[in-house]
NUKETOR-667987 format. One record per residue (C-alpha): residue in one letter; chain; residue number from 1; z, y, x. Coordinates in Angstrom, 3 decimals, padded with zeros to 6 digits. Layout:
BEGIN
+------+-------+-----+----------+----------+----------+
| rest | kette |  nr |       zz |       yy |       xx |
+------+-------+-----+----------+----------+----------+
|    A |     A | NUM |        Z |        Y |        X |
...
+------+-------+-----+----------+----------+----------+
% end
This chain:
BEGIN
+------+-------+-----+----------+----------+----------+
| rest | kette |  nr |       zz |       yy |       xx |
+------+-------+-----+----------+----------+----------+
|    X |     A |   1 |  001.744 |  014.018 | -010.299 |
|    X |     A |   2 |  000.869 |  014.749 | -006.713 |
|    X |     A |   3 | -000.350 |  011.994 | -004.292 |
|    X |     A |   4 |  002.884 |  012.504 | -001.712 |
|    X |     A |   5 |  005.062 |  011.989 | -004.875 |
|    X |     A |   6 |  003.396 |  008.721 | -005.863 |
|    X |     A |   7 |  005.166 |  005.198 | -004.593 |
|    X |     A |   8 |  002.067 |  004.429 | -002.353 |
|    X |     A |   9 |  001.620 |  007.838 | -000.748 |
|    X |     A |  10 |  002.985 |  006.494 |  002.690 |
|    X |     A |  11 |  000.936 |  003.885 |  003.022 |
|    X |     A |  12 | -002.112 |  006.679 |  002.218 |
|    X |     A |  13 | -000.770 |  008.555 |  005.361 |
|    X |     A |  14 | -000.791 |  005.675 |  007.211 |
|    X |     A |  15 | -004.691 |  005.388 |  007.256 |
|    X |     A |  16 | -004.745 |  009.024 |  007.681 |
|    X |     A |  17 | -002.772 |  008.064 |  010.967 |
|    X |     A |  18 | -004.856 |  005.174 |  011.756 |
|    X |     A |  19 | -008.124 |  007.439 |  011.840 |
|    X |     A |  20 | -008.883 |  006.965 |  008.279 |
|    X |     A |  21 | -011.326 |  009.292 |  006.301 |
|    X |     A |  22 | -008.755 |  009.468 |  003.606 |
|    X |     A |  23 | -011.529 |  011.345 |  000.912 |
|    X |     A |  24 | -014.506 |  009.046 |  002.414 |
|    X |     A |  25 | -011.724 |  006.407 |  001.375 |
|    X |     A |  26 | -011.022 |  007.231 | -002.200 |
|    X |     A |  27 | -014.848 |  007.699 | -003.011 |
|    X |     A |  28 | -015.330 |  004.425 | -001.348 |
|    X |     A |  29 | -012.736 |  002.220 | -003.240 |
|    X |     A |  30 | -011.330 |  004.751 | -006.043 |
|    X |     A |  31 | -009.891 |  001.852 | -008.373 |
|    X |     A |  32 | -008.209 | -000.092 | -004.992 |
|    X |     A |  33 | -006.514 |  003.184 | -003.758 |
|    X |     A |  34 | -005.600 |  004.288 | -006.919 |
|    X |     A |  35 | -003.717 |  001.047 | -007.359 |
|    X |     A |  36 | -002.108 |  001.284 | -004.033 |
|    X |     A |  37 | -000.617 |  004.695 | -004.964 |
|    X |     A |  38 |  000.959 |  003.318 | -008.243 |
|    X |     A |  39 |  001.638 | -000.313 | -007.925 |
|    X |     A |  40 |  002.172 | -000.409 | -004.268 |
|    X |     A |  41 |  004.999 | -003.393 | -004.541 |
|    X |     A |  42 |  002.444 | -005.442 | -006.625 |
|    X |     A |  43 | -000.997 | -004.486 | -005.526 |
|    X |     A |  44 | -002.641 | -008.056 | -004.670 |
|    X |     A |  45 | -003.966 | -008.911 | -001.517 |
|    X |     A |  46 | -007.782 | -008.977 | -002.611 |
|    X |     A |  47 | -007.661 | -005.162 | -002.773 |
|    X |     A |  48 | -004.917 | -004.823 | -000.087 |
|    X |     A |  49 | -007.554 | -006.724 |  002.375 |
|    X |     A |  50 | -010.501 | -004.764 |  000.604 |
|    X |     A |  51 | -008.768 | -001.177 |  001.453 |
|    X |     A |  52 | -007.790 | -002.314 |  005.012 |
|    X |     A |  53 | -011.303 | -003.736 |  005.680 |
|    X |     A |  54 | -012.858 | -000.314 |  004.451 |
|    X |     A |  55 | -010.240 |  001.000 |  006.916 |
|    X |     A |  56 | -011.758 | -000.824 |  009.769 |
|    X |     A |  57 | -015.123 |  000.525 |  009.566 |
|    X |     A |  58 | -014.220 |  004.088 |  008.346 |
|    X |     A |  59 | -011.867 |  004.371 |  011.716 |
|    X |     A |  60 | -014.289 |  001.604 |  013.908 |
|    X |     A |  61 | -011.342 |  000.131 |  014.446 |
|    X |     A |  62 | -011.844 | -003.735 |  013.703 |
|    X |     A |  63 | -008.405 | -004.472 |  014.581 |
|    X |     A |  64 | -007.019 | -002.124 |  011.872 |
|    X |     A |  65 | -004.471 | -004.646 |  009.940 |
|    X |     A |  66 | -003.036 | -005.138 |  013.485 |
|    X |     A |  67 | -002.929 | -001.637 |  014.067 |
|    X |     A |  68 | -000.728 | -001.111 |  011.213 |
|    X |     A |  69 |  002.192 | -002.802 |  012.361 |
|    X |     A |  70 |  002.052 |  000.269 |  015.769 |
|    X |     A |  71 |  001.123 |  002.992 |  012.441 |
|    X |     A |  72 |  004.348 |  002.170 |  010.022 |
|    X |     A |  73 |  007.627 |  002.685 |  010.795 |
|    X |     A |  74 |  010.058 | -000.362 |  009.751 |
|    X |     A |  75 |  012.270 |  002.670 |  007.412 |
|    X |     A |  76 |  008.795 |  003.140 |  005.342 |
|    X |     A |  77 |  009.369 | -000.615 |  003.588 |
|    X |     A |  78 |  013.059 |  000.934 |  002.709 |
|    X |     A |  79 |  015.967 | -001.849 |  001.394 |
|    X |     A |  80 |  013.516 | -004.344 |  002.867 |
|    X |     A |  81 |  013.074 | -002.185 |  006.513 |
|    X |     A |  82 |  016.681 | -001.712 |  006.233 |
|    X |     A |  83 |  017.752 | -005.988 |  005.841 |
|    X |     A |  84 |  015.371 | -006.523 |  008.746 |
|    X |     A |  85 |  016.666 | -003.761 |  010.819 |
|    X |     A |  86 |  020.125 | -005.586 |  010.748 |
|    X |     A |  87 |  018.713 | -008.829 |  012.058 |
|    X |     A |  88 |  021.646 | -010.255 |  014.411 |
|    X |     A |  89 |  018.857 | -012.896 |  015.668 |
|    X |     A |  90 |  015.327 | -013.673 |  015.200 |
|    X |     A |  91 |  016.343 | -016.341 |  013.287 |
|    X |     A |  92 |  018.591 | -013.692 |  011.311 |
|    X |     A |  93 |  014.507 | -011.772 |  010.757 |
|    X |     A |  94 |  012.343 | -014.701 |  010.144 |
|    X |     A |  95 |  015.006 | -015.773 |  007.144 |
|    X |     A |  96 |  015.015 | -012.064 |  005.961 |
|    X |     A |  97 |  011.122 | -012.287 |  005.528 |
|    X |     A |  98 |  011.318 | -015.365 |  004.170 |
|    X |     A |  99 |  014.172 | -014.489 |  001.408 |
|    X |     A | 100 |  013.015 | -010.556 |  000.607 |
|    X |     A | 101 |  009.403 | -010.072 |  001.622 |
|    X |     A | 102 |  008.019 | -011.881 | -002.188 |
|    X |     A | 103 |  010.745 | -009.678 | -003.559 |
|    X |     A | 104 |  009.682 | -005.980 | -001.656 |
|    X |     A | 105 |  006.449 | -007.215 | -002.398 |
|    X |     A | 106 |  005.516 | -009.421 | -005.294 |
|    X |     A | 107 |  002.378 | -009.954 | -005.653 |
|    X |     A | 108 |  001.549 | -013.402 | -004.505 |
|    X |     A | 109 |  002.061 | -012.867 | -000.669 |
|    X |     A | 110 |  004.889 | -014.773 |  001.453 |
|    X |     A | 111 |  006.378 | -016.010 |  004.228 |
|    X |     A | 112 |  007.197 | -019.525 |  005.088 |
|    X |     A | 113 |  009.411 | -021.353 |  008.042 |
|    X |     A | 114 |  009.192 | -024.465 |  009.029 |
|    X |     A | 115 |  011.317 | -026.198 |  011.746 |
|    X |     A | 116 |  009.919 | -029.561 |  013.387 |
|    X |     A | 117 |  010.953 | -031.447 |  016.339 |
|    X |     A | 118 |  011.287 | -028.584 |  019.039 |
|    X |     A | 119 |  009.121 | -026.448 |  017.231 |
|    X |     A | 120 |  009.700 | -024.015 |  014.532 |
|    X |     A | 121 |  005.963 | -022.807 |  012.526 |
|    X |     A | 122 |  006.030 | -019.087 |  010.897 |
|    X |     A | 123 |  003.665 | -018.985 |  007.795 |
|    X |     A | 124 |  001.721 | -016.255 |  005.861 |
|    X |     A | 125 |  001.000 | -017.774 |  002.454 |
|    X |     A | 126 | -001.015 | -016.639 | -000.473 |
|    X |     A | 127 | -000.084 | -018.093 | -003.738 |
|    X |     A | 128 | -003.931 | -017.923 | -004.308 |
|    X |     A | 129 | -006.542 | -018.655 | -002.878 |
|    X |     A | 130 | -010.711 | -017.776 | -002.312 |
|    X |     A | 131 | -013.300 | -016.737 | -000.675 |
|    X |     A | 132 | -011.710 | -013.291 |  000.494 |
|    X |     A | 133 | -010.630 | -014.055 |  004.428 |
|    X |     A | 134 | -007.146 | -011.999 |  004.093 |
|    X |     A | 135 | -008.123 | -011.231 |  007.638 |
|    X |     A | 136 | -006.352 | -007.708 |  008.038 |
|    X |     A | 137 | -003.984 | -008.609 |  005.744 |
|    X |     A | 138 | -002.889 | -011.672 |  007.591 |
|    X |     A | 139 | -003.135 | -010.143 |  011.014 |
|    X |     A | 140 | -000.347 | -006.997 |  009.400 |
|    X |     A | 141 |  002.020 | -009.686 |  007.760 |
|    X |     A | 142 |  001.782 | -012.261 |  011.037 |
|    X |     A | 143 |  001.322 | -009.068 |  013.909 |
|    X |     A | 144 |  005.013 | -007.642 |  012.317 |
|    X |     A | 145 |  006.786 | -010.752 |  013.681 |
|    X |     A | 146 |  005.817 | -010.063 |  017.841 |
|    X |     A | 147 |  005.298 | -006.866 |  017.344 |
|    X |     A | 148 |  008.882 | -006.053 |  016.022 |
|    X |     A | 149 |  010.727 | -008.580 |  018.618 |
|    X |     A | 150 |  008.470 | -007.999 |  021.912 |
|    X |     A | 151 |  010.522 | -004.425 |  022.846 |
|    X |     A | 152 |  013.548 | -006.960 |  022.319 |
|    X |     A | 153 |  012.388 | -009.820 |  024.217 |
|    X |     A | 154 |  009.857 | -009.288 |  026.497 |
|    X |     A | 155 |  007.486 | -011.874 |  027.206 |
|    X |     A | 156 |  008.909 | -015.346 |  025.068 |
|    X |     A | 157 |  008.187 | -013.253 |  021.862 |
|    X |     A | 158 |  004.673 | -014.363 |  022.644 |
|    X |     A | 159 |  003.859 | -017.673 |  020.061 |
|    X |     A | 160 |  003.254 | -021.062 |  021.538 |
|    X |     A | 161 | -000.058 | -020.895 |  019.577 |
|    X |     A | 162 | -001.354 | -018.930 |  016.556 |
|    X |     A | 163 | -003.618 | -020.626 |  014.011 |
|    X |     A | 164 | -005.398 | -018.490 |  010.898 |
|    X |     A | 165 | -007.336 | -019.403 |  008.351 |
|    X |     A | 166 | -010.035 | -017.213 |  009.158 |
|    X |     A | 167 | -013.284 | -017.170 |  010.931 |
|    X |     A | 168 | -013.300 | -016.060 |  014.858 |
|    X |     A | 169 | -014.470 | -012.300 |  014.997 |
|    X |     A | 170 | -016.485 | -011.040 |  017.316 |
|    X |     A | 171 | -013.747 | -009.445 |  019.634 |
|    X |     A | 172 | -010.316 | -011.347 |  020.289 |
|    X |     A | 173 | -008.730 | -008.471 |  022.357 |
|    X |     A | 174 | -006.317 | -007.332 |  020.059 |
|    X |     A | 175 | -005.428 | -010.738 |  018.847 |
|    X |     A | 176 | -004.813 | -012.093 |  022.217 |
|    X |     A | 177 | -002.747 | -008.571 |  022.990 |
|    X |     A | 178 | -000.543 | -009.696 |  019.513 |
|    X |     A | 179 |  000.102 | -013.264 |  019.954 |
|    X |     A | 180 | -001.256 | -014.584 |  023.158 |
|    X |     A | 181 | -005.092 | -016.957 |  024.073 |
|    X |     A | 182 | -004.258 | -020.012 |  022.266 |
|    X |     A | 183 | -005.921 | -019.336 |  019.077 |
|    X |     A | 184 | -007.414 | -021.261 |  016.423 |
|    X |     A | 185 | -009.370 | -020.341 |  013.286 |
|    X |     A | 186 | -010.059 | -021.718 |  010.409 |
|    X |     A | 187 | -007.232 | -023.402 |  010.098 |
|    X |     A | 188 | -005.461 | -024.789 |  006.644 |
|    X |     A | 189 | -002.419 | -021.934 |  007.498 |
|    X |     A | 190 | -001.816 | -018.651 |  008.867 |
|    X |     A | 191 |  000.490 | -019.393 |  011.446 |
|    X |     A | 192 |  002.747 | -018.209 |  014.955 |
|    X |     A | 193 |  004.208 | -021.385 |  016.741 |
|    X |     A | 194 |  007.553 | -020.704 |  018.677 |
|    X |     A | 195 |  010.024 | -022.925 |  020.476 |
|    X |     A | 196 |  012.975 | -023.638 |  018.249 |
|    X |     A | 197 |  015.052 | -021.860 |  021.223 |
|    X |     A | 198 |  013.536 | -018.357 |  019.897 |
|    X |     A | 199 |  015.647 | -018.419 |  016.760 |
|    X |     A | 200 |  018.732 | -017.730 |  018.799 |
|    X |     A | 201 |  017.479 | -014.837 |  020.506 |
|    X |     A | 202 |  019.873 | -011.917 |  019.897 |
|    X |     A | 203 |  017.579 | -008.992 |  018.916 |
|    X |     A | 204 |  020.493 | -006.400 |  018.203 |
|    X |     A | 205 |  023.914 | -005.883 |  019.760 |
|    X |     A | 206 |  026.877 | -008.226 |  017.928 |
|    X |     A | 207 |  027.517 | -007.622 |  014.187 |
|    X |     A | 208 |  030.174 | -008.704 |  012.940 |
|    X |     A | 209 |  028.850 | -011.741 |  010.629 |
|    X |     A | 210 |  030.858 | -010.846 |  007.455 |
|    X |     A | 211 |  029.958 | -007.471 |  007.984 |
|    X |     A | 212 |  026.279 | -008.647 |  007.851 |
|    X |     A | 213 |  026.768 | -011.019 |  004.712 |
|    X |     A | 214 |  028.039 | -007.798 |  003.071 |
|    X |     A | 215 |  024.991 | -005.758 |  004.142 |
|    X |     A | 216 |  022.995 | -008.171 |  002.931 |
|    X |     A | 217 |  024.638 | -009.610 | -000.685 |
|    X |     A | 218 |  024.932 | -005.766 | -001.192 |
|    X |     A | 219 |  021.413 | -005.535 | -000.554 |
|    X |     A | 220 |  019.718 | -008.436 | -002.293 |
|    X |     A | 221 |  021.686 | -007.021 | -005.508 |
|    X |     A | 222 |  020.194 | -003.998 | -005.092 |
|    X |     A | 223 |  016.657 | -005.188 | -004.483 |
|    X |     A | 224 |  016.970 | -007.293 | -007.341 |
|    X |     A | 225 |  018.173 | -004.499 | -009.670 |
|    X |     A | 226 |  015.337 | -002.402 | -008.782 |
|    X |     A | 227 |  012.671 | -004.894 | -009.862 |
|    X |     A | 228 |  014.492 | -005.356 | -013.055 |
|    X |     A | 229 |  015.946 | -001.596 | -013.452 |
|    X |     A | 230 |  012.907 |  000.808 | -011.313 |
|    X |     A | 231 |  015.127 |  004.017 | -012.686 |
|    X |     A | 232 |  015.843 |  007.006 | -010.688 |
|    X |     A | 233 |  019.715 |  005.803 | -010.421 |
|    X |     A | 234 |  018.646 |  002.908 | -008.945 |
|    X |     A | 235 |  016.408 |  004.422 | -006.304 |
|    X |     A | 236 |  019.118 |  006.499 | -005.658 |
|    X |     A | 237 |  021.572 |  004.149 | -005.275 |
|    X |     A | 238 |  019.373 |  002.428 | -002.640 |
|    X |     A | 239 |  018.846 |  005.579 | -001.200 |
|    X |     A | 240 |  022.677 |  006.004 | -000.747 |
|    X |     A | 241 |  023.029 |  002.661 |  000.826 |
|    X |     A | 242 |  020.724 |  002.763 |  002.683 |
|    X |     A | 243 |  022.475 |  005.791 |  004.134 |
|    X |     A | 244 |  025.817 |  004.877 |  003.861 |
|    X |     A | 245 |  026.929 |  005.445 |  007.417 |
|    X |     A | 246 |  025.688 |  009.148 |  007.581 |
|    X |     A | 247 |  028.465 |  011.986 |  006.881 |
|    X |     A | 248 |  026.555 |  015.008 |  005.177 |
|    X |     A | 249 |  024.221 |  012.645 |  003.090 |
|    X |     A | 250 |  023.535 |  015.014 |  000.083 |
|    X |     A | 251 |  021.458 |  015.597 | -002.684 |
|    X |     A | 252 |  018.999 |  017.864 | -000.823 |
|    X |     A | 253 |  018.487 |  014.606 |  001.427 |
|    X |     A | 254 |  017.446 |  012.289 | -001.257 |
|    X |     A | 255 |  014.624 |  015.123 | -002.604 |
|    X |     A | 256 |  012.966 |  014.788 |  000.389 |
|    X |     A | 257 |  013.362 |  011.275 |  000.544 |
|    X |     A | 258 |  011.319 |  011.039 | -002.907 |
|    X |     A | 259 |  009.212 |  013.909 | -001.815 |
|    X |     A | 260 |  010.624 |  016.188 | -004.185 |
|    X |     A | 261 |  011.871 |  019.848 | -004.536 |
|    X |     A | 262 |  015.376 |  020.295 | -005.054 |
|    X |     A | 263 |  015.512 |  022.123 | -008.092 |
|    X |     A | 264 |  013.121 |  019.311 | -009.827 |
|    X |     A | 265 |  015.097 |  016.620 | -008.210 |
|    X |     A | 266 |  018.270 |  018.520 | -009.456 |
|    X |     A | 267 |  016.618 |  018.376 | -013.264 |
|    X |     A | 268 |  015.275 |  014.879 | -013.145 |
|    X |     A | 269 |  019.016 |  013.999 | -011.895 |
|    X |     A | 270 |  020.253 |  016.047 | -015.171 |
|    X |     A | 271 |  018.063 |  014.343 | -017.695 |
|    X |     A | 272 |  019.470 |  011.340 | -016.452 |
|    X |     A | 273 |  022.717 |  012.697 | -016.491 |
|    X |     A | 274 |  023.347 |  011.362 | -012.717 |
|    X |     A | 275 |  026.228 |  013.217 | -010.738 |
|    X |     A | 276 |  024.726 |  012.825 | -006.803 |
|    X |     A | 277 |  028.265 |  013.190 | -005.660 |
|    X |     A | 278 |  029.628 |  010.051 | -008.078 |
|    X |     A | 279 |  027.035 |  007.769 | -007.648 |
|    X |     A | 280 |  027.647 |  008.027 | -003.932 |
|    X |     A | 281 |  031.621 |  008.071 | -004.036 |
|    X |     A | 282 |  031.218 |  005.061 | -005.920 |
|    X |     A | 283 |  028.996 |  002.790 | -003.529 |
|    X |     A | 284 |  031.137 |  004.512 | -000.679 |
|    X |     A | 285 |  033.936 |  003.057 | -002.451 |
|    X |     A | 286 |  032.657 | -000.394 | -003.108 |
|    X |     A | 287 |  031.617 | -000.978 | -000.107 |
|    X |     A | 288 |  035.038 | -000.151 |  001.392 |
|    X |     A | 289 |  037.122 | -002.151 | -000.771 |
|    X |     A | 290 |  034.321 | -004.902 |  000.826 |
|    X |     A | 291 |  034.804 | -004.382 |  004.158 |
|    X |     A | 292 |  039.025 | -004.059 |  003.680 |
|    X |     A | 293 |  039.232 | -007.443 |  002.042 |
|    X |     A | 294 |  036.584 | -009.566 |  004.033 |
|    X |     A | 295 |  036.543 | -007.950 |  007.466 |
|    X |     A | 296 |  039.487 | -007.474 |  009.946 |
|    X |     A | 297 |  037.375 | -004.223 |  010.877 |
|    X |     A | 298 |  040.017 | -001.316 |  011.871 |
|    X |     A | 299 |  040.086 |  001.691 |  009.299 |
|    X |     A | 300 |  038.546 |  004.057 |  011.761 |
|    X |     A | 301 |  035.907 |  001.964 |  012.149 |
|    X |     A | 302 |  034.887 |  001.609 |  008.485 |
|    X |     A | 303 |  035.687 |  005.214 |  007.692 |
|    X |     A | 304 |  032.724 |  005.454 |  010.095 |
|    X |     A | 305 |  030.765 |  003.076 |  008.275 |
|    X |     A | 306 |  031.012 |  004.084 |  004.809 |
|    X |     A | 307 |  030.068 |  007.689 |  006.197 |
|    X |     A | 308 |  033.379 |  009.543 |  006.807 |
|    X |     A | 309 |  034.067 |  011.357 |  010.014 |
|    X |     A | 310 |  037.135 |  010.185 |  010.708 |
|    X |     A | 311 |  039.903 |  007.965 |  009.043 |
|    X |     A | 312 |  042.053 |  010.616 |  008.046 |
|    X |     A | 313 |  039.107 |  012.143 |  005.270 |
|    X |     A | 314 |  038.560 |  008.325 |  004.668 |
|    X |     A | 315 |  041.932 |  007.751 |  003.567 |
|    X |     A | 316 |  042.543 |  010.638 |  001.494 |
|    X |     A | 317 |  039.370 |  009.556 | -000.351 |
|    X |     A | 318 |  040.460 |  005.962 | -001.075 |
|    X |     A | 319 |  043.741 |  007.343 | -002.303 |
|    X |     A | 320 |  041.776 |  009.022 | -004.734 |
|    X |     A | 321 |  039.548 |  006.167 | -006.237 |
|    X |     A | 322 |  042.361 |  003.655 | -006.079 |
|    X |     A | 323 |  045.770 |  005.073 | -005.571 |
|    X |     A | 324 |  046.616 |  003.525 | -002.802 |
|    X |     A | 325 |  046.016 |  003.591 |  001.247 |
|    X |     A | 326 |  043.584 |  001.480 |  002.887 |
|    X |     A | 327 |  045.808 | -000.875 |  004.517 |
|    X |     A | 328 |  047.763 | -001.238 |  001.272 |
|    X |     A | 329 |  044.628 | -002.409 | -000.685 |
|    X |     A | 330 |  044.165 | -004.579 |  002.355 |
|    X |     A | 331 |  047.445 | -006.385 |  002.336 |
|    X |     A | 332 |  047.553 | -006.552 | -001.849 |
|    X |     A | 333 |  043.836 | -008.108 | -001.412 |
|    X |     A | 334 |  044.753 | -010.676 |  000.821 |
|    X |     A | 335 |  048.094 | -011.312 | -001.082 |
|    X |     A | 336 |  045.940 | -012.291 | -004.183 |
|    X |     A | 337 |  043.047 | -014.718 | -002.477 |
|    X |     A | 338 |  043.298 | -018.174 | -003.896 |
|    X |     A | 339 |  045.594 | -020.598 | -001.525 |
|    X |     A | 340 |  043.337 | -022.926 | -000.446 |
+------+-------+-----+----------+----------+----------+
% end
């Protein structure tokens, strides 16, 4: 199989970005890249921090685990990108990383949030512990949370204080650019210290809050799926949700997605026996039935969500999955909800 096809291949072209001698790289650490490629949801974070510390002096860059928070872009962690992309608040994010980061990644890394008195602690946890710093590791996982929010907030998404478990190194300029001077090492946690008034800092425009309990229960089952179910259909399926809202979303779309030709995506679909246009008529569907019995959401405006261009091509497709309109599936949904 070629490398671009293989479920770690992105992260490979992130060093590439990041100045990395990807060949000086592989002879380097051949076992700890070859993992990464294959097993890049599980890898664990002795050879994660191994690969990004050989990163760091391949590139000279000794703030490299930083760095790859500016390299990846939030769609490259997929369902997981997608959950935190439709963070209403940071409190909305720091739960998200909390509930789905050990699930996107499972291999003994996590995040943990603590609220005391007026101050609410953000923790990067390893199930494990030794004598292996987790330095660029650490810096990635704890360097997402102000890097992400900063655009969004400007100056308070600088931490209080940030403490890490590490030793000082030599330069602190890119630590102090991430989360501020008040540092402290060698510390019992990796951890950013905010005010409890950050949590309630909008970091997107309004969402309707059913609307985002939908994305997200819709989600989760998805994520969970995959770890159980890591099928084409399911990647697909993810794929399909995760593009819901886009009109022309086709087959063609998805090959590139898994860095595929067409024609082999086409016979991989076939072996399967997955229909492309099915599968995605039937999350399209679900999710409309969803958003027509929990949201008050006008038809237009879901027809735009579940990827129609306008409510007229919406409608004639619900008619044809459930024979009957939109608002009639509405009113015979509500009709039949338990009296409370």
């Amino acid at each position: 199989m070629k490398i671009k096809n293989l479920p770690g291949a992105w992260m490979l072209e992130t060093f590439r970005r990041g100045g990395v001698d990807i060949d000086k790289l592989m002879k380097q650490l051949p076992d700890d890249v070859e993992l990464m490629l294959y097993e890049m949801d599980s890898i664990p974070p002795d050879n994660i921090d191994r690969l990004l510390k050989a990163c760091a002096d391949i590139s000279g860059n000794q703030d490299f685990g930083l760095t790859i928070n500016e390299l990846v872009d939030i769609t490259m962690y997929g369902l997981f990108g997608y959950i935190l992309l439709h963070s209403n608040t940071v409190e909305d994010l720091l739960n998200s990383l909390v509930r789905y980061h050990s699930v996107h990644h499972n291999a003994g890394i996590f995040y943990n949030l603590i609220c005391e008195d007026h101050i609410v602690k953000i923790q990067f946890c390893y199930h494990q512990t030794n004598c292996l710093s987790h330095r660029h590791t650490t810096d990635w996982g704890l360097g997402f949370i102000p890097y992400f929010i900063k655009p969004l907030l400007g100056n308070i998404a600088q931490p209080i204080s940030a403490c890490f478990t590490y030793d000082a190194p030599p330069s602190l300029r890119g630590l102090h650019h991430y989360f501020g001077t008040n540092l402290e090492f060698n510390q019992v946690h990796n951890e950013l210290i905010y005010p409890c008034s950050i949590l309630k800092q909008r970091i997107t425009e309004k969402t309707d809050p059913v609307l985002l309990k939908i994305l997200r229960e819709e989600a989760d089952k998805l994520l969970l799926e995959q770890k159980k179910d890591n099928s084409l259909k399911k990647a697909i399926h993810i794929f399909i949700f995760e593009n819901i809202g886009v009109n022309k979303i086709n087959s063609s779309d998805a090959a590139k997605t898994f860095n595929l030709s067409l024609s082999t995506f086409k016979r991989k679909m076939a072996a399967e026996c997955i229909d492309f246009k099915k599968e995605k008529e039937s999350i399209r569907n679900v999710m409309a039935k969803q958003l027509l019995s929990r949201t008050t959401l006008p038809v237009s405006e879901i027809a735009e969500k579940t990827g129609f261009s306008n409510a007229s091509s919406f409608t004639r497709f619900f008619i044809r999955c459930n024979r009957q309109n939109p608002l009639q599936f509405r009113n015979s949904s509500r009709l039949n909800e338990p009296k409370r």
